[in-house]
Structures are given as C-alpha cells and as structure tokens.
C-alpha positions in Angstrom: 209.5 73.8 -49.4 209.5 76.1 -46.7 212.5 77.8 -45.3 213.1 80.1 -42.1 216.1 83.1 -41.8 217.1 84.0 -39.0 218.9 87.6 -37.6 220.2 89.5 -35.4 222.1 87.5 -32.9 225.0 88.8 -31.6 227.1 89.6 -28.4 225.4 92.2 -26.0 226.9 93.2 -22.2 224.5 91.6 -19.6 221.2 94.4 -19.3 221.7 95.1 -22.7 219.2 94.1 -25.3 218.9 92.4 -28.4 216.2 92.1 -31.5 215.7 88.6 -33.0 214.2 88.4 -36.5 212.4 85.4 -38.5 211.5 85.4 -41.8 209.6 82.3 -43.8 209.7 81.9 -47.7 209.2 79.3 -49.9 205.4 77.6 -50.4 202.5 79.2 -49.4 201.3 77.6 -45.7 198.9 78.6 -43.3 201.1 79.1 -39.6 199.4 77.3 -36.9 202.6 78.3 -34.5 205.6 80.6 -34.7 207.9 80.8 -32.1 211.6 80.9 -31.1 213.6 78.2 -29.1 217.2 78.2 -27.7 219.7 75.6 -26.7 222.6 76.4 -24.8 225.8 74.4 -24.8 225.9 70.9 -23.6 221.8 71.4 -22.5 218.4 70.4 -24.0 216.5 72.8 -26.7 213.8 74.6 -25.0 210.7 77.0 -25.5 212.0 80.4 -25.2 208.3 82.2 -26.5 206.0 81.2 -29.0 202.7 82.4 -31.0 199.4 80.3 -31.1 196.3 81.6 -31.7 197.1 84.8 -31.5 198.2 84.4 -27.9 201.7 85.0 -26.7 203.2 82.4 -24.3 206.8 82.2 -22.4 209.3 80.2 -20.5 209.2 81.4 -16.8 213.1 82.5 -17.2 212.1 85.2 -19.8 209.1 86.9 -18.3 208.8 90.3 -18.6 212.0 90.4 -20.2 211.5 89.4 -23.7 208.5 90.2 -25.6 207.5 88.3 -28.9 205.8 89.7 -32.1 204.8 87.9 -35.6 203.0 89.2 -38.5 201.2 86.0 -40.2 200.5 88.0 -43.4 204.4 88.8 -43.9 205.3 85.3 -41.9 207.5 87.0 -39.5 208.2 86.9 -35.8 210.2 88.8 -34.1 212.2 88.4 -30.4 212.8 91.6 -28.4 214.8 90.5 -25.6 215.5 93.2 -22.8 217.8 92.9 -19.5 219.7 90.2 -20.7 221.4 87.7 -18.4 224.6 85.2 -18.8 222.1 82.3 -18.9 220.2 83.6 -21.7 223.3 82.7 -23.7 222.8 80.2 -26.6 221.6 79.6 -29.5 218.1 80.7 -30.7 216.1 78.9 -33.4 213.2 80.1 -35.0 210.2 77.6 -35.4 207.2 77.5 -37.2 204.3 74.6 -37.6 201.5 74.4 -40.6 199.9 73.2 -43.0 200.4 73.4 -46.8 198.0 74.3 -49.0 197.2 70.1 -49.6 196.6 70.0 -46.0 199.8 68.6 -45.1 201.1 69.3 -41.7 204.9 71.2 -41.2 207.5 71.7 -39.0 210.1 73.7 -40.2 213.5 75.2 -38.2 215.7 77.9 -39.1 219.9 77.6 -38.8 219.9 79.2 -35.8 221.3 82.7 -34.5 224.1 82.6 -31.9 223.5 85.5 -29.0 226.7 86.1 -26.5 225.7 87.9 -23.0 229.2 88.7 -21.5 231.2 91.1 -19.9 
C-alpha cells in the first residue's frame, strides 16, 4: 500500500505564513499528480494547488500567495503558503494519483493537517 504524512499545520496570525509538507511511503508507484486540497468547516473539499506534468496549477483564492513544490524522486510536495487570510482556514489534505508497478491506477489521501489563521 501507499501511505501519505502530512506536516506542519498549525495556527498563524493573518499575513503570517505557513509551510505544508507531504511525504509518500509504502509501494513503489509512479505519481501522475501530487497536490494539496482543503475543506473548511461545513463546506465542500477543494483544489488548493496541484502538480501534473511538471506544471504547477492553483485555485484563483491562492494566487500569488501560495506556491507549491514536489520532488517525484523523494515523493514529496510541499505547500508554502504566504499572506495568509481567515478564509484560508481549514483543513489541508495531501493527494496523490498513480499507478503501481502492475499498472494499476491510485488515489491515495493523507489524514489531513489542521491550519488556524486568527487573531
């Protein structure tokens, strides 16, 4: 099996920043996609930034304020998220999707990191 960590989440005054960090272990995969979602209370899990193909792409809401990095050799991805708002609030999910060495497509979701923006 595959398995993601996830660090770093925490609570941060609003304009501060905060470093997420993914790690995969487990059976050797090819990664087709690494990225990082969030879900705030009472709302719908969304794309927060993700990695395919080597391009980087982001929800409008975190534009030039977060900034995502992976390293497919070491199967990490990081989050560097800057100027932080209220709304950014939630909690964050690392997600990756692959294929197995037989071929066989993943999806696989880490426990989630709670980050706090508040005064």
């Amino acid at each position: 099996q595959v398995q993601l960590a996830e660090s770093g989440g925490g609570l941060v005054q609003p304009g501060g920043s905060l470093r997420l960090s993914c790690v995969a272990s487990g059976s050797t995969f090819r990664i087709n996609r690494m990225g990082w979602y969030r879900q705030a209370r009472g709302s719908q899990r969304e794309l927060v930034a993700v990695i395919t193909g080597g391009n980087a792409n982001y929800a409008d809401s975190v534009k030039g304020r977060f900034t995502i990095s992976g390293d497919n050799a070491k199967k990490t991805v990081d989050l560097q998220m800057n100027s932080l708002k209220p709304e950014d609030t939630a909690v964050y999910y690392c997600n990756t999707v692959g294929a197995l060495m037989s071929g066989r497509s993943l999806e696989v979701w880490g426990q989630g990191t709670l980050v706090t923006v508040s005064s």
